[in-house]
LUMFI-601306 format. One record per residue (C-alpha): residue number from 1; residue in one letter; x, y, z. Coordinates in nm, 3 decimals, padded with zeros to 5 digits. Layout:
<r NUM; A; <X; Y; Z>> ...
//
This chain:
<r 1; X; <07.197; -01.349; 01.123>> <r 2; X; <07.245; -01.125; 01.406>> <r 3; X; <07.013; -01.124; 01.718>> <r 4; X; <07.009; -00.842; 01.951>> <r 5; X; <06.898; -00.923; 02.301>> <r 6; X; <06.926; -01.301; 02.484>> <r 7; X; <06.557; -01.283; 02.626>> <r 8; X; <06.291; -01.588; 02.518>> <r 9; X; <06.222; -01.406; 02.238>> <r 10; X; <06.595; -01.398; 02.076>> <r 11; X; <06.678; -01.719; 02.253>> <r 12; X; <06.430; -01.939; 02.034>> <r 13; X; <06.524; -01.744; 01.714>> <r 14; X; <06.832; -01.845; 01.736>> <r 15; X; <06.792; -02.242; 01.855>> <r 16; X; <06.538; -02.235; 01.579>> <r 17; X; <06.767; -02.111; 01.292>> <r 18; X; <07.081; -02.257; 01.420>> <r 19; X; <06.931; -02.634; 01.430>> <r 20; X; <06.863; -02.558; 01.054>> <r 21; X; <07.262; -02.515; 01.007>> <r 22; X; <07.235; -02.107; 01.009>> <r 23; X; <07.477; -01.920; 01.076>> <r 24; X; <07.421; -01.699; 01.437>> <r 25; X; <07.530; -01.439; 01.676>> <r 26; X; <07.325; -01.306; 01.976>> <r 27; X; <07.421; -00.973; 02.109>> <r 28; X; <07.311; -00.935; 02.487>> <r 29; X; <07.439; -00.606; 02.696>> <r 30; X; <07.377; -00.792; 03.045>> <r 31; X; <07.588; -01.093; 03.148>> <r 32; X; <07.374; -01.395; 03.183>> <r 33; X; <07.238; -01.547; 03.399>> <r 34; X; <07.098; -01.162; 03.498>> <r 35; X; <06.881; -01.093; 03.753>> <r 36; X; <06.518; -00.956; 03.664>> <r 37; X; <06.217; -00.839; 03.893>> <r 38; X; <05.917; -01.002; 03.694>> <r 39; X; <05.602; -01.220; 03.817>> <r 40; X; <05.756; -01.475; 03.622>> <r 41; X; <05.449; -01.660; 03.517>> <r 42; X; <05.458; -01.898; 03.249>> <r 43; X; <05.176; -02.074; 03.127>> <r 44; X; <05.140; -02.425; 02.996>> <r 45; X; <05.027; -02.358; 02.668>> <r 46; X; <05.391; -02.126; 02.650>> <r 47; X; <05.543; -02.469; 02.777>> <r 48; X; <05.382; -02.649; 02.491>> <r 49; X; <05.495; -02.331; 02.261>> <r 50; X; <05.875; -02.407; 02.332>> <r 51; X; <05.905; -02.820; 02.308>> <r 52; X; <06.141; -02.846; 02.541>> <r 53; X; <06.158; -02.943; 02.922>> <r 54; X; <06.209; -02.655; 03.187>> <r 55; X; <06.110; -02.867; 03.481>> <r 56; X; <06.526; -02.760; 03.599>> <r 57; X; <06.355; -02.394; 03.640>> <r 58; X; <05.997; -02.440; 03.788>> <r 59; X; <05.976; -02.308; 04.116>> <r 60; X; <05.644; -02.412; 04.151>> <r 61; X; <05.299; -02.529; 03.946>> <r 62; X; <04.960; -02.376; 03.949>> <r 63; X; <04.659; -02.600; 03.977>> <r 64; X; <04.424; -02.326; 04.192>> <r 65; X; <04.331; -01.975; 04.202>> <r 66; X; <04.182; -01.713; 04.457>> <r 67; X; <04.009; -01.425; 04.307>> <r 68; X; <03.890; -01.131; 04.473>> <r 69; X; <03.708; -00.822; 04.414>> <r 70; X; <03.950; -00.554; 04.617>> <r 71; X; <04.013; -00.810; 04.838>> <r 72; X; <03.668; -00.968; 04.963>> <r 73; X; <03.384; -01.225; 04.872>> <r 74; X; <03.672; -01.442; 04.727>> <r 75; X; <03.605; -01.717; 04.452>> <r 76; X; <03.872; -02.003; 04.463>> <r 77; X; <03.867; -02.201; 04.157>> <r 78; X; <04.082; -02.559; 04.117>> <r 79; X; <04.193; -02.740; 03.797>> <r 80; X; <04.257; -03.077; 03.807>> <r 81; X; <04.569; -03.068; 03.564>> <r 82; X; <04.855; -02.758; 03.615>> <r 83; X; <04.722; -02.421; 03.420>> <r 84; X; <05.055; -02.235; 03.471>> <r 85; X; <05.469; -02.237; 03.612>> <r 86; X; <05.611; -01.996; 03.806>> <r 87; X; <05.962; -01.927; 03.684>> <r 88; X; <06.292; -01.690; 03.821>> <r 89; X; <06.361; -01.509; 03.464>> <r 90; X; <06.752; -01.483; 03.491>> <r 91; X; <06.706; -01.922; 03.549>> <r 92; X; <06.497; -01.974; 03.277>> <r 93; X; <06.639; -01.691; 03.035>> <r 94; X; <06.982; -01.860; 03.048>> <r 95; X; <06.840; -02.229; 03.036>> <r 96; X; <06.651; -02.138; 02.679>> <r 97; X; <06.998; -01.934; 02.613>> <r 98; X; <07.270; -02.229; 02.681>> <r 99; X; <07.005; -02.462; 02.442>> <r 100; X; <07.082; -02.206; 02.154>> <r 101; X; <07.435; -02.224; 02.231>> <r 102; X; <07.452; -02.610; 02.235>> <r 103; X; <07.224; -02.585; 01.865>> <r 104; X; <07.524; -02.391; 01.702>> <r 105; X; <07.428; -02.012; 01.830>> <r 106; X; <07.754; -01.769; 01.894>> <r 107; X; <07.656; -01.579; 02.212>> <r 108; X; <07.858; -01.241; 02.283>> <r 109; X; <07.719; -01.134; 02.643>> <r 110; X; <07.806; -00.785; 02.822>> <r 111; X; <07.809; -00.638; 02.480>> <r 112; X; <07.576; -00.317; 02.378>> <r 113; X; <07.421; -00.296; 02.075>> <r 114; X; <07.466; 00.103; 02.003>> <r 115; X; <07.343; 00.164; 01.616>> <r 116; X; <07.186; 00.000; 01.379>> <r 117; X; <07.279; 00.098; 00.977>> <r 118; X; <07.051; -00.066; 00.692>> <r 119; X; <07.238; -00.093; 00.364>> <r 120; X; <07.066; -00.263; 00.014>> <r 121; X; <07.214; -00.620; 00.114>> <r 122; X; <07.327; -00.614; 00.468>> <r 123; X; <07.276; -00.463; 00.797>> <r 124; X; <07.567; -00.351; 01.075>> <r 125; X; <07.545; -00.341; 01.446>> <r 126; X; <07.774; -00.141; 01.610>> <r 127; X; <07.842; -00.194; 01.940>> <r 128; X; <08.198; -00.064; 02.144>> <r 129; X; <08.379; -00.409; 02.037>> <r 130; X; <08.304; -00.335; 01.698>> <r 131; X; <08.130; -00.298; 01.414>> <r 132; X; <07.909; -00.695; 01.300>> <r 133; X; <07.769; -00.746; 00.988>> <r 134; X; <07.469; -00.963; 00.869>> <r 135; X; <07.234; -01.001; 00.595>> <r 136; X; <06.959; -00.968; 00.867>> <r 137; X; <06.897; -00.813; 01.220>> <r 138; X; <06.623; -00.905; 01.491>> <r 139; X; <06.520; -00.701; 01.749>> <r 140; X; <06.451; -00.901; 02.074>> <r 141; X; <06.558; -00.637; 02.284>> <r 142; X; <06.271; -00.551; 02.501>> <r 143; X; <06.070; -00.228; 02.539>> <r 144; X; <06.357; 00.040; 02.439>> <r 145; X; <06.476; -00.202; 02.136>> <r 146; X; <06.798; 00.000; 01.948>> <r 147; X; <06.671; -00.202; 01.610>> <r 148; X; <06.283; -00.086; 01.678>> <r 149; X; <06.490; 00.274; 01.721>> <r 150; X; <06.663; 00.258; 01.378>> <r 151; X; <06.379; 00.124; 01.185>> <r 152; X; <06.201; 00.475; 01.382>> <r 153; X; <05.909; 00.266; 01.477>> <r 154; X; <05.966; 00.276; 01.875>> <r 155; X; <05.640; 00.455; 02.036>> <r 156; X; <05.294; 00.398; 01.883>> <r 157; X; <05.258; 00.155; 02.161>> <r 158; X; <04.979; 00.095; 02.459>> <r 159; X; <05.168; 00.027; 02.813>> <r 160; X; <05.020; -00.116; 03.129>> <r 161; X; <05.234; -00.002; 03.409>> <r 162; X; <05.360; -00.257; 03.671>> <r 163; X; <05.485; -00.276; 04.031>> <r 164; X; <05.635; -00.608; 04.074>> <r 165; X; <05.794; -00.702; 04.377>> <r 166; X; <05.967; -01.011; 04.541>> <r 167; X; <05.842; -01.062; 04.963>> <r 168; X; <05.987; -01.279; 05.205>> <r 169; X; <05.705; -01.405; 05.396>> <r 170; X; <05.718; -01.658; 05.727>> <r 171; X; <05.724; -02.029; 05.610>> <r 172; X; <05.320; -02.146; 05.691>> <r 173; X; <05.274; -01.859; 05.460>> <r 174; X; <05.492; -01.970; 05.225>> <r 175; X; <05.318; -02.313; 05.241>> <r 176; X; <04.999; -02.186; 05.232>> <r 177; X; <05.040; -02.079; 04.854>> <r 178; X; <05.217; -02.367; 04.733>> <r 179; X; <05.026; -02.409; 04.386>> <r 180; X; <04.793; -02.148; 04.450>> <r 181; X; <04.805; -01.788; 04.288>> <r 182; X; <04.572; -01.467; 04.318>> <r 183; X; <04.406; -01.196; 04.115>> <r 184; X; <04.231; -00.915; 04.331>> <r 185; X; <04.017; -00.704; 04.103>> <r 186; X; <03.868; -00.359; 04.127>> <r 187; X; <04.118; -00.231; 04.322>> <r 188; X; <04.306; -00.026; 04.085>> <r 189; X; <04.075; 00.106; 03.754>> <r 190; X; <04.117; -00.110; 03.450>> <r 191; X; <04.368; -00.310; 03.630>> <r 192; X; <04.427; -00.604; 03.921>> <r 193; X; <04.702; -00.710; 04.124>> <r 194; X; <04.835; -01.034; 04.168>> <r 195; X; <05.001; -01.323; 04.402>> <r 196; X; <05.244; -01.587; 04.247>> <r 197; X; <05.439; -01.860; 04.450>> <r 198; X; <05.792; -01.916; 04.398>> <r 199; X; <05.999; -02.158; 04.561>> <r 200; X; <06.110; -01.930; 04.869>> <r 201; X; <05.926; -01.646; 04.810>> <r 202; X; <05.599; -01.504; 04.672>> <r 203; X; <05.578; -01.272; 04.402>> <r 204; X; <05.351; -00.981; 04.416>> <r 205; X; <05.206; -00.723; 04.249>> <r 206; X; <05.018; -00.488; 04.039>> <r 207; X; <04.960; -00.343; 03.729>> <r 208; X; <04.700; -00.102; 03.534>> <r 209; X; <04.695; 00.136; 03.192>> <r 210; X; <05.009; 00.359; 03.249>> <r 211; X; <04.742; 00.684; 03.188>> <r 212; X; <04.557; 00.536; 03.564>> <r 213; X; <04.921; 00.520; 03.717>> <r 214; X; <04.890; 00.754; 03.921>> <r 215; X; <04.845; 00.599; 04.269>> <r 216; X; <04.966; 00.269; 04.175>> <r 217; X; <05.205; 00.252; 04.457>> <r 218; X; <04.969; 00.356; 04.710>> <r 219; X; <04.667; 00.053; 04.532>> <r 220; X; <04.996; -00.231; 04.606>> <r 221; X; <05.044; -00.128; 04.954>> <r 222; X; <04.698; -00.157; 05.006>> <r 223; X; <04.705; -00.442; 04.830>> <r 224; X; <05.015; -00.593; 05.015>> <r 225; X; <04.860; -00.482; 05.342>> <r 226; X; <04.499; -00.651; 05.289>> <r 227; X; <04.724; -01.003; 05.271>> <r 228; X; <04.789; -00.989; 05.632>> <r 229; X; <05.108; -01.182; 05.632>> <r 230; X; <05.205; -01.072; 05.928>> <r 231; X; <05.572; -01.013; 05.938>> <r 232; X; <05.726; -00.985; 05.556>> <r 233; X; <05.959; -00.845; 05.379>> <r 234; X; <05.998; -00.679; 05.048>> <r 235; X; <06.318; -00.801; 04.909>> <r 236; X; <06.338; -00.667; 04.560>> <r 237; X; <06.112; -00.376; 04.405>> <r 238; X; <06.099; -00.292; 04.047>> <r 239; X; <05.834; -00.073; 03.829>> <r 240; X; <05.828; -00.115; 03.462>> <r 241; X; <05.636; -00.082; 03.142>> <r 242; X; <05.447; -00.365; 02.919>> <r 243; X; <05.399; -00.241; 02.579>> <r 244; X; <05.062; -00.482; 02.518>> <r 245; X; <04.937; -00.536; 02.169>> <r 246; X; <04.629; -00.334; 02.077>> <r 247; X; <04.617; -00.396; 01.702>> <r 248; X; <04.839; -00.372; 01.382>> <r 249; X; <05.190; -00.351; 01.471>> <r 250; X; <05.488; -00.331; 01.271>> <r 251; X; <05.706; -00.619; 01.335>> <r 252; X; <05.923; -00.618; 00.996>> <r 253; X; <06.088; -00.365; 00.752>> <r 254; X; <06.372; -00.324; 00.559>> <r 255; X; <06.623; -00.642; 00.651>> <r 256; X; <06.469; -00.680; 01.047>> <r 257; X; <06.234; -00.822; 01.225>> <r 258; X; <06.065; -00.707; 01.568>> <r 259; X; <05.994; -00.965; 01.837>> <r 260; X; <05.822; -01.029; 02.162>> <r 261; X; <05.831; -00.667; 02.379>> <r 262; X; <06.040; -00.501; 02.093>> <r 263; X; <05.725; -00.557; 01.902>> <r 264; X; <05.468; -00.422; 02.155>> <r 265; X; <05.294; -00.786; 02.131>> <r 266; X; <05.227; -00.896; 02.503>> <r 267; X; <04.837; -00.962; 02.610>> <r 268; X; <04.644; -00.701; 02.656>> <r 269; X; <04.431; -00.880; 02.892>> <r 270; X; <04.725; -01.090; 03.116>> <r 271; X; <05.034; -00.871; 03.047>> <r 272; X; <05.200; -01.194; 03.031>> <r 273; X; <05.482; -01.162; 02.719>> <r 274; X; <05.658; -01.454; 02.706>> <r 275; X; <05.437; -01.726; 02.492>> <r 276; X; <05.391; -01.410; 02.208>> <r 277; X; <05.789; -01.360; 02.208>> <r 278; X; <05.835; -01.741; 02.161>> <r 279; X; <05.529; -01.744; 01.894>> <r 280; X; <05.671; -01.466; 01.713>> <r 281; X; <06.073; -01.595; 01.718>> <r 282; X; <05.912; -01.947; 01.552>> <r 283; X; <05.694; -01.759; 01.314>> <r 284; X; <06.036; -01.520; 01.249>> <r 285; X; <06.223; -01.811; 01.207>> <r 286; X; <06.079; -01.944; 00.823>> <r 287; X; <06.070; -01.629; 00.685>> <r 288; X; <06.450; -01.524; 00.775>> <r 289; X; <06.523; -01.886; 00.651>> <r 290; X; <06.337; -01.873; 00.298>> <r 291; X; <06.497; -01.488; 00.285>> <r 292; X; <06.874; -01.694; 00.319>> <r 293; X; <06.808; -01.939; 00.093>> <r 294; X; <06.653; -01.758; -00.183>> <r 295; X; <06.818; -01.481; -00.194>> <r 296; X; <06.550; -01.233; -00.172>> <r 297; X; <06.336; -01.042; 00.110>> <r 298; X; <06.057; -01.295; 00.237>> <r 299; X; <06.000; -01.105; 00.556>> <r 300; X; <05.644; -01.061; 00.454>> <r 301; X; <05.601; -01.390; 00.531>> <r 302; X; <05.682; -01.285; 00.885>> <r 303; X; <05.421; -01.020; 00.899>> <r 304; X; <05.143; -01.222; 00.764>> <r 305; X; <05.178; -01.485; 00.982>> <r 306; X; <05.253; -01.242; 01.258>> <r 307; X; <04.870; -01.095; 01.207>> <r 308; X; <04.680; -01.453; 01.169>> <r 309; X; <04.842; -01.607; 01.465>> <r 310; X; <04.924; -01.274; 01.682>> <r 311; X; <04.725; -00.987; 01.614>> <r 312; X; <04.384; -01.152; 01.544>> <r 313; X; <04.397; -01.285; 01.892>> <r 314; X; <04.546; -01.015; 02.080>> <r 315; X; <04.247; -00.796; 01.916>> <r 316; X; <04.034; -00.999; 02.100>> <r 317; X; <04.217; -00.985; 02.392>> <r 318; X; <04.188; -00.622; 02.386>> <r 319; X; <03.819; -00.639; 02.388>> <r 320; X; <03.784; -00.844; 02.669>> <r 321; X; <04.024; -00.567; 02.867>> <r 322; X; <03.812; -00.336; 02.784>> <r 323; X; <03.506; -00.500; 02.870>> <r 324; X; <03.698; -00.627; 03.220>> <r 325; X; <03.807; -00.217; 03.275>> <r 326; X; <03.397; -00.077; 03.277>> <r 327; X; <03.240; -00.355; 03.458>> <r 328; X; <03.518; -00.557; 03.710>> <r 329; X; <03.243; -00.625; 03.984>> <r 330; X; <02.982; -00.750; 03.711>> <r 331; X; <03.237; -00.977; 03.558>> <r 332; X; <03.370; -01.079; 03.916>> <r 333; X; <02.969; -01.186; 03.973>> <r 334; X; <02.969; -01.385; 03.655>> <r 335; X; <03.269; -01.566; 03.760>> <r 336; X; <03.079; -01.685; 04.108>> <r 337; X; <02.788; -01.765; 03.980>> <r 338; X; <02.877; -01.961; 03.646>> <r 339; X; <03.176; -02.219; 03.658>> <r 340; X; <03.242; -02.220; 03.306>> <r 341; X; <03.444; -01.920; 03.335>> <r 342; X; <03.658; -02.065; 03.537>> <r 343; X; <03.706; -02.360; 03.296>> <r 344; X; <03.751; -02.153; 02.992>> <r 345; X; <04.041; -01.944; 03.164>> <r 346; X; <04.223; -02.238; 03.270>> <r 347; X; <04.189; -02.420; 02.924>> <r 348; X; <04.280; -02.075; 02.759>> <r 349; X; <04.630; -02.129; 02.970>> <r 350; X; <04.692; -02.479; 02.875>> <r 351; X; <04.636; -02.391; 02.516>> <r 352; X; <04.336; -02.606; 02.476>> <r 353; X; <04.125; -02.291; 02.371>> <r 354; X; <04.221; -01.965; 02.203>> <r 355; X; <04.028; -01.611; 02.289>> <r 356; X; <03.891; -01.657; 01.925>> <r 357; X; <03.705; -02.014; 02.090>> <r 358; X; <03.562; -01.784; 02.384>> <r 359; X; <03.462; -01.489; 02.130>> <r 360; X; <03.237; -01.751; 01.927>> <r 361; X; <03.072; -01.950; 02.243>> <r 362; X; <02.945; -01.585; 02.403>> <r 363; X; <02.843; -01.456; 02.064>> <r 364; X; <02.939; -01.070; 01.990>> <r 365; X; <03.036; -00.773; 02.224>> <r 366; X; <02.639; -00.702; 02.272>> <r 367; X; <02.597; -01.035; 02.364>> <r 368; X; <02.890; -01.028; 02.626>> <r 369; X; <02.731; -00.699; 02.747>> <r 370; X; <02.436; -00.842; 02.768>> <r 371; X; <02.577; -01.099; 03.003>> <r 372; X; <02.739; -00.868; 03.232>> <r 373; X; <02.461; -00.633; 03.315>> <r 374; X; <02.228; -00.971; 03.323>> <r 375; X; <02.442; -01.068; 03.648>> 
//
């Protein structure tokens, strides 16, 4: 089995199918551990996902929110137990990749995948080392995936487009935001920006549809500005694309499989990725089994499971974004003046409810507009 890309996503396909005495190689063009701008939120319920401590990696644990609408009449909501982890990505990346390694996985860093070539029983991956061969391939190689490029099922995807940046502020500022993050609303259409605490720095930023991109820029300066840090700086800057998952996707054909952002399968709602690569490299992970075993192509197993435990939800999700785009300052009011939302979010990020729960207690969409224009 070959694995392109060393992210979450490829990381627990291969732990997963080398514990069960397959055969593995991960392909990864950076050299790990690799630096990466992200917000680097993880939430408990991804925690849960994985099975596995990460405490080496936390750089801190949220417990309490601040949420504003473009930066006033803030609500700050607490949670007696932790709803989420901050995280550095090139950390935790290569803690979940060394775990593989010690299950049995062969790891070939600083190594491109260039081509991908399906043949009746086996697939090769070319890269400048050489040509690899394997029964099966999986894509876990990010937004421009070379296997989602072979299999000529790259576009067709939904992006929200991000600013995410990494700012040195002074240290009572620093303190201040010790388990604490923020979501500012309304500031940027059908999108919000965000403050996450990491262990010397706060991460910060924002992020909308890509088609209202236009002025994102100018929205996180504003945005940056409104915080009133005093003196800061912006040590790292990156802009990037989240392919979020709208509906149907194609996550299988031939002898691959698509994961996590090769897929197009982070929230629609959250942007956050990681928990839907893990969930879809442990629902990968039976199907290319069974396929190895039996000698025969069981990666419909993959898809299946990929559209009751994925897609259903993520459909949801999308709703809710939607709903969230047309009326941010009605929703913001709802979240004031009824407490339950808060509750619901936080157990929706410890994995104690699913959006499907949420869906049923408010009834349909008419019922949820109902609620909004009621506020």
């Amino acid at each position: 089995m070959i694995i392109v890309g060393a992210g979450p996503a490829g990381a627990t396909l291969a732990r997963e199918l080398a514990s069960k005495g397959v055969r593995v190689l991960v392909l990864e063009k950076a050299t790990l551990p690799r630096y990466k701008c992200c917000a680097g939120g993880l939430t408990v319920k991804a925690i849960k996902l994985l099975g596995t401590n990460v405490d080496e990696v936390v750089e801190d644990a949220i417990s309490s929110a601040i949420v504003t609408f473009v930066g006033e009449s803030p609500f700050e909501g607490h949670h007696d137990q932790t709803i989420g982890y901050t995280v550095m990505r090139e950390k935790f990346d290569y803690a979940l990749m060394r775990r593989a390694e010690e299950a049995g996985t062969d790891f070939l860093q600083g190594l491109e995948a260039c081509g991908i070539q399906f043949g009746d029983k086996t697939v090769e991956v070319s890269t400048v080392a050489g040509t690899f061969r394997s029964q099966f391939v999986a894509g876990a190689d990010g937004i421009r995936s070379v296997v989602a490029k072979a299999l000529g099922i790259e576009g067709n995807r939904n992006f929200v487009a991000a600013i995410e940046t990494e700012v040195q502020v002074p240290r009572e500022e620093l303190a201040r935001w010790k388990s604490r993050m923020a979501i500012d609303l309304g500031r940027i259409p059908a999108g919000y920006a965000w403050v996450l605490p990491k262990f010397d720095h706060l991460s910060i930023g924002i992020a909308c549809p890509a088609s209202e991109a236009k002025d994102l820029k100018r929205h996180y300066l504003e945005f940056l500005d409104s915080l009133d840090f005093g003196h800061h700086t912006i040590a790292r800057w990156e802009s990037s694309l989240i392919p979020i998952c709208a509906g149907r996707r194609v996550v299988a054909r031939d002898r691959a499989v698509l994961l996590g952002d090769a897929a197009g399968l982070a929230d629609p709602l959250t942007g956050e990725g990681i928990y839907n690569a893990v969930l879809s490299a442990q629902l990968a992970a039976p199907a290319i089994e069974n396929s190895l075993r039996y000698g025969d192509l069981r990666l419909g197993d993959y898809r299946k499971a990929v559209e009751e435990k994925i897609i259903l939800e993520m459909k949801i999700a999308y709703v809710f974004s939607r709903v969230l785009a047309l009326f941010p300052s009605r929703l913001f009011k709802v979240l004031k003046r009824d407490e339950r939302v808060w509750r619901s979010w936080c157990y929706l990020l410890r994995g104690e409810i699913t959006y499907s729960t949420i869906k049923t207690r408010i009834g349909t969409l008419g019922a949820m507009y109902n609620l909004v224009w009621q506020r």
